[in-house]
C-alpha positions as CSV (number, residue, x, y, z in Angstrom):
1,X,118.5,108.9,101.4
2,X,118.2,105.4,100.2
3,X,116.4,102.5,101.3
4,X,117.6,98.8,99.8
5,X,117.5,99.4,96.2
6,X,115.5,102.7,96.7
7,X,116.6,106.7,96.6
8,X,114.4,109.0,97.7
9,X,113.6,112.1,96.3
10,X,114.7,113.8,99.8
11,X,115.0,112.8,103.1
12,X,112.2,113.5,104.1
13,X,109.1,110.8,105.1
14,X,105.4,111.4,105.9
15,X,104.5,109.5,109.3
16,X,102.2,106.2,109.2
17,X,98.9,108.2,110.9
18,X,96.0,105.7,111.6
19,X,92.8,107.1,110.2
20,X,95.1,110.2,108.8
21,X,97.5,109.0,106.1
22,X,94.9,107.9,103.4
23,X,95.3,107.8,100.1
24,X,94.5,111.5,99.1
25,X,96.6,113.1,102.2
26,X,99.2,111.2,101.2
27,X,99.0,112.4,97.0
28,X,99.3,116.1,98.9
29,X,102.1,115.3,100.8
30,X,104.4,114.3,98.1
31,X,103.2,116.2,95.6
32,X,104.1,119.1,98.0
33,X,107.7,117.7,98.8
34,X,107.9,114.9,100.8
35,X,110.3,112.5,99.8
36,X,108.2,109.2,100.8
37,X,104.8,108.5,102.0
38,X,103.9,106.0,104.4
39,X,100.3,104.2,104.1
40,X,98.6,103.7,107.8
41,X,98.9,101.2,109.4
42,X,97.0,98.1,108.0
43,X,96.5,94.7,110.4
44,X,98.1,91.7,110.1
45,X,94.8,90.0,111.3
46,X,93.9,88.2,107.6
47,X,90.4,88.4,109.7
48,X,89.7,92.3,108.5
49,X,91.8,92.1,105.3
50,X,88.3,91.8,103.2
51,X,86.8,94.9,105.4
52,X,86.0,98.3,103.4
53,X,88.5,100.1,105.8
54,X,91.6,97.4,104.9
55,X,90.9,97.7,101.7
56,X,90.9,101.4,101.3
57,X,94.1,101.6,103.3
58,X,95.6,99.2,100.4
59,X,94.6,101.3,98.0
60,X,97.5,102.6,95.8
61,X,95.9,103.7,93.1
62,X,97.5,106.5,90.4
63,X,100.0,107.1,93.7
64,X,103.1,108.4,92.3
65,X,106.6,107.4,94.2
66,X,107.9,104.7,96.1
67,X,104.8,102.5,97.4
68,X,105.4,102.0,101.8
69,X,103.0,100.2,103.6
70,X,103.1,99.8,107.6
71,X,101.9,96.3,109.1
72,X,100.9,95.7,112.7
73,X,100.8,92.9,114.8
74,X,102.4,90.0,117.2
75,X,102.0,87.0,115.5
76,X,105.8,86.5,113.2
77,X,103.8,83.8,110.9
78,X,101.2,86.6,110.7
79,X,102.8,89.2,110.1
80,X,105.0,87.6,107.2
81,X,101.7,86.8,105.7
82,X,100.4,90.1,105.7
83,X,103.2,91.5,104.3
84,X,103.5,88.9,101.0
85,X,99.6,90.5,100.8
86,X,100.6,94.1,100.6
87,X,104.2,93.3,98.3
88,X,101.2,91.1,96.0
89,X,99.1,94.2,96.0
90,X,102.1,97.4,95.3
91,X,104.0,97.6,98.1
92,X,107.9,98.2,97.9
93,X,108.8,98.7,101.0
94,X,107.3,97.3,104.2
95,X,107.5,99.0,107.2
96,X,106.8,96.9,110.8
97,X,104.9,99.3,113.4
98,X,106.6,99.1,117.0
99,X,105.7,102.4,117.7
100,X,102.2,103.2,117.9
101,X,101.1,103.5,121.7
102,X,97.5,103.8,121.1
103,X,95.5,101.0,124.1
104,X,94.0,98.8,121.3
105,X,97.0,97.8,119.4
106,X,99.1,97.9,122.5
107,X,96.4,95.2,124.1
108,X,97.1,92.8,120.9
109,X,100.4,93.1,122.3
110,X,101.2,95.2,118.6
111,X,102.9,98.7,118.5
112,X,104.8,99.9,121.0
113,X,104.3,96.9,123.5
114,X,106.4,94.9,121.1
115,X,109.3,96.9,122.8
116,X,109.1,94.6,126.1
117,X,109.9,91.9,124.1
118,X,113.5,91.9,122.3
119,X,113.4,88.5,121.3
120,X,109.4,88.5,119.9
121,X,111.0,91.6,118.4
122,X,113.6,89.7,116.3
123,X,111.1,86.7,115.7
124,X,108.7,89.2,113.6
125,X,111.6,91.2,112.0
126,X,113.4,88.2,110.8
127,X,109.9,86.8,109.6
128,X,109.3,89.7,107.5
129,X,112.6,90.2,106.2
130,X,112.6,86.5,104.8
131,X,109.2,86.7,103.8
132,X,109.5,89.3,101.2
133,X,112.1,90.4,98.4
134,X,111.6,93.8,99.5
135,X,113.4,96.1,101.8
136,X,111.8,96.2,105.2
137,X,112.1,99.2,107.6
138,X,110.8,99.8,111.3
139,X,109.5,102.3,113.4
140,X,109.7,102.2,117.1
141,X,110.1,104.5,120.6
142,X,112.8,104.9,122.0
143,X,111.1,102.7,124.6
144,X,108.5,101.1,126.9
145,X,108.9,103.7,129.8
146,X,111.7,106.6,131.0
147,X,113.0,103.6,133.6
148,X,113.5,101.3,130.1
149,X,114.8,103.0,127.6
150,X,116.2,100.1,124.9
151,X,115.9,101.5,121.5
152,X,119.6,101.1,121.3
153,X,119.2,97.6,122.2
154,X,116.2,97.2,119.5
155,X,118.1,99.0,117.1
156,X,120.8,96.4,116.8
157,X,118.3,93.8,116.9
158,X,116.8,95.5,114.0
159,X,120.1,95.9,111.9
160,X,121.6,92.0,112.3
161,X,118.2,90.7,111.2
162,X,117.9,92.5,108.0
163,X,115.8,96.2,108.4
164,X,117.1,98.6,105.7
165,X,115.7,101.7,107.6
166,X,115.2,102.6,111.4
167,X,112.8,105.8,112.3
168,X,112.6,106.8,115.9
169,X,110.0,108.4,117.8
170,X,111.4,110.5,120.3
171,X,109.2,109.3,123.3
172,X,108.5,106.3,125.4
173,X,105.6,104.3,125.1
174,X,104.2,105.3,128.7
175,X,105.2,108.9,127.4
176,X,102.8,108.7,124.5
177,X,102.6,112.3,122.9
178,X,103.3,113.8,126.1
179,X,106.3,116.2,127.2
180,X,109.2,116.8,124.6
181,X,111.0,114.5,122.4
182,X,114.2,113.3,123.6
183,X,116.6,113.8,120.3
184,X,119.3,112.7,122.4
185,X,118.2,109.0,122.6
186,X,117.6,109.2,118.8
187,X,121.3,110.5,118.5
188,X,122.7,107.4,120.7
189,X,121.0,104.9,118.3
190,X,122.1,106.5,115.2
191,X,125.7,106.2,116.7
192,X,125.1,102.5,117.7
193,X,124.1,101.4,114.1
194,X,125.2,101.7,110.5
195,X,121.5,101.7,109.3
196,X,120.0,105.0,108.1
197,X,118.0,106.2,111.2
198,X,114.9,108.9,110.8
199,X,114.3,111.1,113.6
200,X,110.5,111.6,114.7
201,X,108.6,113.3,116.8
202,X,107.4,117.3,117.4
203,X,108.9,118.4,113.9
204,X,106.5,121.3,113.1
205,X,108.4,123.7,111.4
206,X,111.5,124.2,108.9
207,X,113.8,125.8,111.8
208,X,112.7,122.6,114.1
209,X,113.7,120.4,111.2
210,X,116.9,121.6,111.1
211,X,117.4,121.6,114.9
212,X,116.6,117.9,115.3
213,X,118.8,117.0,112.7
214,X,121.9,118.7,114.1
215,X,120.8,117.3,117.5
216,X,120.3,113.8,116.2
217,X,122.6,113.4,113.4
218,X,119.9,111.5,112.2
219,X,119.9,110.2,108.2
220,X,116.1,111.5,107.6
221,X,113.2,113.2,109.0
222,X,109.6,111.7,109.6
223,X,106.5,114.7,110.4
224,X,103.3,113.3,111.7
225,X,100.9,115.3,113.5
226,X,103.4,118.0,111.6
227,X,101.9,117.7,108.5
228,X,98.1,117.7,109.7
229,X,96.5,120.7,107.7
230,X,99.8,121.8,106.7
231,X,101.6,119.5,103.8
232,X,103.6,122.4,102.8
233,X,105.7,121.7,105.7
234,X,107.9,119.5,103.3
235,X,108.6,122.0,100.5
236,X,109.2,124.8,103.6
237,X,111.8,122.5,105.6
238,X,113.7,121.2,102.2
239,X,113.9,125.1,101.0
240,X,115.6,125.9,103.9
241,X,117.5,122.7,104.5
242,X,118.7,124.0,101.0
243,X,118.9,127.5,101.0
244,X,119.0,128.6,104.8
245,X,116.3,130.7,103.8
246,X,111.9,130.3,104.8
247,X,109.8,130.1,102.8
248,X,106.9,132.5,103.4
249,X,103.4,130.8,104.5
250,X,101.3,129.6,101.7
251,X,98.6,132.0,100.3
252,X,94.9,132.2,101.6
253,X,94.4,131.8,97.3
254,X,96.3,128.1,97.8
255,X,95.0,126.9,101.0
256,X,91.6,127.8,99.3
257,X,93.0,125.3,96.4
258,X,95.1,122.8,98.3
259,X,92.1,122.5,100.7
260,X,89.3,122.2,98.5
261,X,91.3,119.9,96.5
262,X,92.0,117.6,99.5
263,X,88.2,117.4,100.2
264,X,87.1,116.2,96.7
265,X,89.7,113.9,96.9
266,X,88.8,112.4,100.2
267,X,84.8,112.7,99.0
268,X,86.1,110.7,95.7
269,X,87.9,108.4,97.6
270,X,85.7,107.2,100.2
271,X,82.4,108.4,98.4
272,X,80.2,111.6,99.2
273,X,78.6,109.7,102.6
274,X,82.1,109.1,104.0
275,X,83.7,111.6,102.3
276,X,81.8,114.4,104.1
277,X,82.4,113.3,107.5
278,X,86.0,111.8,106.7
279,X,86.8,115.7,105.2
280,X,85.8,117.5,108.5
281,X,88.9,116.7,110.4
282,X,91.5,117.7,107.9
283,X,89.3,120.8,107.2
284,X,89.6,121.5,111.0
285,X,93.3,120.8,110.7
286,X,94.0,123.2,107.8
287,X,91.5,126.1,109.0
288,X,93.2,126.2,112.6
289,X,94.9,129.0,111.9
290,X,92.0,131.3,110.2
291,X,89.0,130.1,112.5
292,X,90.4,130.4,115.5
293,X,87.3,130.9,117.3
294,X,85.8,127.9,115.8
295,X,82.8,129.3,114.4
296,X,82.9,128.0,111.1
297,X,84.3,124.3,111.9
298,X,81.3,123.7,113.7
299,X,78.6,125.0,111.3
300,X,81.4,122.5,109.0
301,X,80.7,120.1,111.0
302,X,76.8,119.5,110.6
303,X,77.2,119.4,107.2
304,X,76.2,116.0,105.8
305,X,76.2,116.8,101.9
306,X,79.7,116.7,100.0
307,X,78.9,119.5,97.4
308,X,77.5,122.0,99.9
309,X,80.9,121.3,101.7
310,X,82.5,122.3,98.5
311,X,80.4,125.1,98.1
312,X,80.7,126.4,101.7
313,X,84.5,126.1,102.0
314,X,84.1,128.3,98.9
315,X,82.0,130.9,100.5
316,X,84.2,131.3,103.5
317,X,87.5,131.6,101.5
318,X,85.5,134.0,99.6
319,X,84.8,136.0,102.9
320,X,88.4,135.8,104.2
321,X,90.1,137.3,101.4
322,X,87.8,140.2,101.4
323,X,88.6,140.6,105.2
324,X,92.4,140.5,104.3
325,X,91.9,142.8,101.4
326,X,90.3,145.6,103.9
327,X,93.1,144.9,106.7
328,X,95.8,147.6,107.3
329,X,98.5,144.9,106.7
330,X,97.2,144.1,103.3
């Protein structure tokens, strides 16, 4: 897979998650395979550039791999600016968010909404393009709603102005994360353009992965909610992309280290305050699986201190593998 002057380690890319994609989830997903990380999505509102939140999301520091930042907005002058920031501060590649569908970037006329709009759409990709001497790459829907389907339309827009890379999320705007993703609309704009074209959108396991590339014939694969709790998704779908062979689940002994790895990452990252109450989602996410009743998420989730989150998470791993070491199945 390359990108402009770029080749990836694999073709396969961690979404752009708001509030998800930080820094330390993002070291974790390429260290456990994925081919390139994408930062969230940072504004291109110079307004809230000096904010603690815009400058964590800018924060590439020690990141190993290609450096991709997605910018959001309306504004072409705007956004050109905000993207000369982020190439100043480490990006390589910038990617332009036309995809998120979330109210409050859709009422900035950002994200998604952007999609009603083919010729704002070319105004801001052409802006970006000449603004940097980096590749640029987009993400959109394959729509606003089921009656308007125009990523193909979009698509073309986006390869005669200059995007290096096109990743598709399978639904509509007015679908937001609802129903199925349509592949086939992904597979008609990968026939219409010469661009490499990632499919997106309900890839949650290796055999998926492999599905939605047949359906699509698409160039790459982007996970998202996918990868939530579980970046070994990337090392299980390029094993058997490889091999045609699964790789088993991870061990309760590495969630245990992955996990409590993540969490003094994240308390390092955003400082023990933060930290603690930034960790209690991704815990939730990776212990989905084992706490099904909830029980110990929610005693988690009091927890205000970042060492006794440590120490707890160590306590209940502790517990677990004595429970699997008494089962039958052991």
């Amino acid at each position: 897979m390359q990108i402009g002057q770029y080749e990836l380690d694999n073709n396969l890319m961690l979404a752009p998650m708001a509030g998800v994609t930080d820094r330390p989830f993002r070291q974790m997903c390429k260290r456990l395979g994925a081919g390139l990380v994408v930062s969230e999505m940072l504004s291109s509102n110079p307004k809230v550039w000096n904010t603690d939140k815009s400058k964590q999301r800018m924060d590439h520091t020690g990141e190993s791999g290609i450096r991709s930042v997605q910018i959001a907005g309306a504004d072409p002058q705007l956004m050109a600016q905000a993207a000369q920031l982020n190439v100043s501060n480490g990006a390589q590649i910038i990617d332009i968010n036309m995809g998120c569908p979330a109210k409050k970037v859709n009422k900035k006329m950002a994200g998604s909404a952007l999609l009603q709009y083919p010729k704002l759409v070319e105004e801001i990709v052409q802006s970006v393009v000449n603004a940097v001497d980096v590749p640029v790459t987009l993400k959109i829907r394959t729509g606003w709603n089921q009656d308007n389907r125009n990523g193909v339309e979009i698509a073309k827009i986006a390869e005669n102005n200059g995007i290096q890379s096109l990743a598709v999320h399978g639904r509509t705007k007015a679908c937001m994360y609802k129903g199925n993703a349509e592949y086939e609309t992904i597979a008609k704009i990968k026939q219409s353009v010469s661009i490499p074209v990632v499919a997106n959108g309900d890839i949650s396991s290796a055999l998926k992965a492999k599905e939605v590339l047949e359906m699509t014939n698409a160039d790459a694969l982007m996970i998202g909610r996918g990868a939530q709790g579980n970046p070994w998704i990337f090392r299980e779908i390029l094993h058997y992309l490889n091999t045609g062979a699964e790789l088993p689940a991870p061990t309760i002994d590495e969630v245990r280290s992955v996990l409590l790895e993540h969490v003094s990452n994240v308390h390092q990252f955003y400082g023990d305050f933060m930290g603690a109450r930034i960790a209690r989602k991704h815990v939730g996410w990776y212990l989905a699986d084992h706490d099904k009743e909830r029980v110990f998420r929610a005693k988690f989730n009091l927890i205000e201190d970042a060492q006794e989150q440590l120490d707890q998470l160590n306590t209940y791993f502790e517990k677990l593998a004595e429970c699997h070491s008494m089962s039958p199945a052991a």
